[in-house]
N, C-alpha and C positions, 0 to 999 in steps of 0.2 A: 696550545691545544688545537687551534684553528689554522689550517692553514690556509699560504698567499696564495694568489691564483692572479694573473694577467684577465682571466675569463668571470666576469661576475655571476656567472647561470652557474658554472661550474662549484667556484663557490661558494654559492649557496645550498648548492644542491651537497657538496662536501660537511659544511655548518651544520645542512639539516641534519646528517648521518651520524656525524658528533654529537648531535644534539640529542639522536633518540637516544643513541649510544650510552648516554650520561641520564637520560628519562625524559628529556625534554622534548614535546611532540614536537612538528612544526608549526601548530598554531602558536605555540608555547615560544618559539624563536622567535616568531616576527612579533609578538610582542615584548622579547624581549631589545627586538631593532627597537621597536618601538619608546621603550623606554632609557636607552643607549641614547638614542637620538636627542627625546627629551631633556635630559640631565646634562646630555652637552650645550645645548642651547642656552641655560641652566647657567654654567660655569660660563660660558660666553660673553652671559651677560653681566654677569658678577666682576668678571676680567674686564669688561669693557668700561664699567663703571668706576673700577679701581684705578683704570689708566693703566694695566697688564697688556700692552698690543700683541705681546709674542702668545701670551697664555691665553688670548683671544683670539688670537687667529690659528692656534692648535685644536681650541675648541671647537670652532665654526667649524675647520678640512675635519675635522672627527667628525662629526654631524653630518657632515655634506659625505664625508667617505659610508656611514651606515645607510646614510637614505641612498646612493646609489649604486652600492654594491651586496645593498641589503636586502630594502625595498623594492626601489627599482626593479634589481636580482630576479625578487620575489615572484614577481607579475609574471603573468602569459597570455601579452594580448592575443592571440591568436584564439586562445581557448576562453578567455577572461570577456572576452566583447567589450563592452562599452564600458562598463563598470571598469575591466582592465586599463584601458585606457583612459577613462577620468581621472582615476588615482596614478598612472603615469605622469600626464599633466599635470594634477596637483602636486608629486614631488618635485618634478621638472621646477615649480613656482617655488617651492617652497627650497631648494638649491641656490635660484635666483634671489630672493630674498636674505639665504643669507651671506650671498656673496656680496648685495648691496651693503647687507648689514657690516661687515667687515672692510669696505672700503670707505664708505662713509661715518663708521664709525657710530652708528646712529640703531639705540637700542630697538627702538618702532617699528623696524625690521624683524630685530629677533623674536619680539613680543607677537608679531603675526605667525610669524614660521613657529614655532611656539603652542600658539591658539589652534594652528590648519593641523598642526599631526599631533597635538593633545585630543582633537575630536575624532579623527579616523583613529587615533591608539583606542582611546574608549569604545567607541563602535566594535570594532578589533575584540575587544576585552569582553563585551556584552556579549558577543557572537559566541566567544568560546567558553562565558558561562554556561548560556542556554543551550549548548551544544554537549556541556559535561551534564546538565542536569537532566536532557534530555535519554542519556547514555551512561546511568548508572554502574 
């Protein structure tokens, strides 16, 4: 249903069109990056713990491929300011973590990247309660 792009703005911006297309706003995508993301870490870690390296490190480039052609995507620093740019950064860390996590093999990694975009998904998630309640 999604298609590839070389261009991550493009996209996203393509995901979003699908997304209404099917009812899903795009507050509604990015949290469902959000939770694509989380569940792979999820499975990452499960794999990682089983001693699965290949079912682990499919996990982590799935996670690492939504937070940056997702999330990342997502943003517009230009328009976003600072805030945009925070959560750049935070992805940025949270990519790096878990590329540690899968070279070192070491769950402590996944458990943080895990924790950083389990709290921006919920933030994320509260925003677009208050924003339905608001907007009967």
């Amino acid at each position: 249903m999604f298609t590839q792009s070389n261009n991550p703005a493009a996209a996203y911006r393509t995901a979003g069109i699908e997304a209404e297309a099917l009812g899903t706003s795009p507050h509604g995508l990015i949290v469902m990056l959000f939770n694509g993301a989380l569940l792979s870490i999820k499975l990452a870690k499960a794999h990682m713990v089983e001693g699965k390296t290949s079912a682990k490190a499919e996990s982590i480039n799935k996670a690492i491929d939504i937070i940056g052609s997702g999330l990342r995507a997502a943003l517009n620093i230009k328009e976003g300011g600072e805030l945009a740019q925070n959560l750049d950064d935070l992805y940025e860390y949270v990519v790096m973590l878990l590329l540690k996590a899968n070279l070192n093999n070491d769950p402590a990694f996944l458990d943080e990247a895990y924790r950083l975009l389990a709290d921006v998904g919920s933030a994320w998630s509260e925003l677009g309660q208050k924003q339905a309640a608001s907007h009967p």
